[in-house]
C-alpha positions as CSV (number, residue, x, y, z in Angstrom):
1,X,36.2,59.0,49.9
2,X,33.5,56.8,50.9
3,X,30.6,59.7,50.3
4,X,32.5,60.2,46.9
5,X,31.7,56.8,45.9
6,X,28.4,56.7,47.7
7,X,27.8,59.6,45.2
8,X,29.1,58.0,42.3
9,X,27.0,54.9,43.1
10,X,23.5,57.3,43.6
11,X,24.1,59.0,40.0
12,X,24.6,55.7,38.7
13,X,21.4,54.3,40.0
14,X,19.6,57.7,39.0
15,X,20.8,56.6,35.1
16,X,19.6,53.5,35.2
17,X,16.5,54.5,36.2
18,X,15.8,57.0,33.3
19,X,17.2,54.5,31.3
20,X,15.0,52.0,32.2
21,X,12.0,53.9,32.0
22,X,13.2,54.6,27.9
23,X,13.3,50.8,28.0
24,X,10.0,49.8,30.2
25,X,8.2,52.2,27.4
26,X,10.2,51.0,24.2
27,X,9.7,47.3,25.5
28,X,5.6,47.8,26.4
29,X,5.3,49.6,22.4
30,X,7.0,46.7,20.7
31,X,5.0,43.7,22.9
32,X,2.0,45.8,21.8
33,X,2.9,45.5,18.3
34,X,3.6,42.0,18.5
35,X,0.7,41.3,19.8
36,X,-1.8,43.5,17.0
37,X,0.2,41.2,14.8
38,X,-0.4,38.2,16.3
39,X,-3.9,38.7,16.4
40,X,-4.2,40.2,13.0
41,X,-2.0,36.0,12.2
42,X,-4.8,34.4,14.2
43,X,-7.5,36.2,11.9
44,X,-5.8,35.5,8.9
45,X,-5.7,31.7,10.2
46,X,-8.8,31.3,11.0
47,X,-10.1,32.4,8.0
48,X,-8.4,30.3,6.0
49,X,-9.4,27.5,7.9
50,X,-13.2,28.3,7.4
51,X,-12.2,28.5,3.9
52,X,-10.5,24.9,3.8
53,X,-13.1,23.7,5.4
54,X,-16.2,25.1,3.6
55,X,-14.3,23.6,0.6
56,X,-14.0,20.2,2.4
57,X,-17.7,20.0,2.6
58,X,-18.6,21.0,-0.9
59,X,-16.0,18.1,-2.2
60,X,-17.4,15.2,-3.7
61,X,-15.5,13.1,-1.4
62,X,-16.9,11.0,1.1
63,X,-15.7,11.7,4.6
64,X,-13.5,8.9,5.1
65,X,-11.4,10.1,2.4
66,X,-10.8,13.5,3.5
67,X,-7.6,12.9,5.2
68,X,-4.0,14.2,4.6
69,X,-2.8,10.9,3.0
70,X,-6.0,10.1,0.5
71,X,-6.0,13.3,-0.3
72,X,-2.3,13.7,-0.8
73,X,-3.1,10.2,-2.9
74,X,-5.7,11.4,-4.9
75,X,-3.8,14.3,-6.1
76,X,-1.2,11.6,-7.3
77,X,-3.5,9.7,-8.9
78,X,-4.7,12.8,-10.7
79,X,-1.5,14.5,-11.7
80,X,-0.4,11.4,-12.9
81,X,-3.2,10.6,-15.1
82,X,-3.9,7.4,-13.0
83,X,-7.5,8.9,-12.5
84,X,-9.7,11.3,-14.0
85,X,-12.4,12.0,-11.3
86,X,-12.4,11.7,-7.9
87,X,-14.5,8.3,-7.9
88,X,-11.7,6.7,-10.0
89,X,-9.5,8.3,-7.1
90,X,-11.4,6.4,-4.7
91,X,-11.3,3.2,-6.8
92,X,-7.4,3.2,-6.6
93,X,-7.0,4.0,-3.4
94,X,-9.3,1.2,-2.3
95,X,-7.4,-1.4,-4.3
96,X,-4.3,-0.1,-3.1
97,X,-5.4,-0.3,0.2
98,X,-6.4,-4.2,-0.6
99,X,-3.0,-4.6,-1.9
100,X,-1.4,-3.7,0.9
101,X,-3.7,-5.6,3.4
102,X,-2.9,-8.4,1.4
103,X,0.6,-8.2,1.3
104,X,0.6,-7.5,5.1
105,X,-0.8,-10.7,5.4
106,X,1.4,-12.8,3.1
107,X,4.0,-11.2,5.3
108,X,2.6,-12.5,8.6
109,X,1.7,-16.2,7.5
110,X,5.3,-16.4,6.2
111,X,6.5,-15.6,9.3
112,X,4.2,-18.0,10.9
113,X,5.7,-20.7,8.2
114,X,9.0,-19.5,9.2
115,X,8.3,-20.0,12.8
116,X,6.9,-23.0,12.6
117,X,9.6,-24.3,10.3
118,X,12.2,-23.6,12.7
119,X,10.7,-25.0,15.7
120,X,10.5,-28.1,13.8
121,X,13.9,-28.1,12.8
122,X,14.7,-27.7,16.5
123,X,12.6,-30.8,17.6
124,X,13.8,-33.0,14.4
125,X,17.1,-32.0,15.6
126,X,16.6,-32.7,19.5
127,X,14.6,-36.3,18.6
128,X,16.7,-37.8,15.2
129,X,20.1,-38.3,14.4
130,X,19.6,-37.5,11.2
131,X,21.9,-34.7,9.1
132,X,20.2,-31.9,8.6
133,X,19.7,-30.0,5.4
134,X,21.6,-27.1,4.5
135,X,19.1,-25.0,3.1
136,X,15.6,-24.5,4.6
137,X,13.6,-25.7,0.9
138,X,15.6,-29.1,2.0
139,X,14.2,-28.9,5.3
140,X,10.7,-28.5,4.5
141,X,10.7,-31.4,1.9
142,X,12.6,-33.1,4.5
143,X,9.3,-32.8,7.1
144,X,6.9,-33.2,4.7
145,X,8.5,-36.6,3.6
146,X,9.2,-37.9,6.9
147,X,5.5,-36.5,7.9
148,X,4.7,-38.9,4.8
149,X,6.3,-41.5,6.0
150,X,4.7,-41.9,9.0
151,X,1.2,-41.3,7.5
152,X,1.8,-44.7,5.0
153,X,3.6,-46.7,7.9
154,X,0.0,-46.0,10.2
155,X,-2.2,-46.9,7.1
């Protein structure tokens, strides 16, 4: 009984190795294919890169503009009639980039007001006993007329 299933056990092994010799071949002709088409992809990429950037260097564009986002700007600008050459591009995009400096730094001397406003509602709090306004306009006209105050009482 036991050399029976010995027996059984040898044929199966005996299968499985015809089978996997089908499969070592079938799988070693496929990664060979893959890999002829990867190659053939890497070819393909790099030629269109060389193309991209032989374009890139003919542009008219300076260097600093030759980025995904000015250049993703600039077709904007140009699609929406905003611009009809690539030095009015330019022009827009530099303002807009002023713009938004600009705006960046309204943004960060109101919060410097805003923090400086608080803190001396804190210490007006902490040293008077007077009611505070309400509404933060109230407060500031609040300061600036005590601040007033104080400057006429020293002259």
């Amino acid at each position: 009984m036991k050399y029976r299933e010995y027996e059984k056990a040898c044929d199966r092994y005996k299968n499985s190795l015809k089978d996997w010799e089908f499969e070592k071949n079938h799988l070693i002709n496929r990664s060979i294919e893959d890999i002829k088409k990867a190659k053939l992809k890497i070819k393909k990429g790099n030629r269109i890169i060389k193309i991209y950037n032989e374009v890139l260097n003919n542009l008219d564009i300076h260097p600093q503009y030759q980025n995904i986002t000015s250049l993703t700007r600039f077709y904007y600008f140009l699609e929406t009639g905003r611009a009809v050459s690539m030095q009015e591009c330019m022009n827009l995009w530099e303002q807009e980039q002023y713009w938004e400096e600009l705006k960046e730094s309204q943004d960060r001397l109101e919060r410097s007001v805003m923090a400086t406003v608080y803190y001396l509602h804190s210490e007006a709090a902490a040293t008077t006993e007077l009611p505070l306004p309400e509404q933060q306009e109230n407060l500031i006209e609040m300061i600036v007329k005590r601040l007033r105050d104080e400057h006429l009482k020293d002259n």
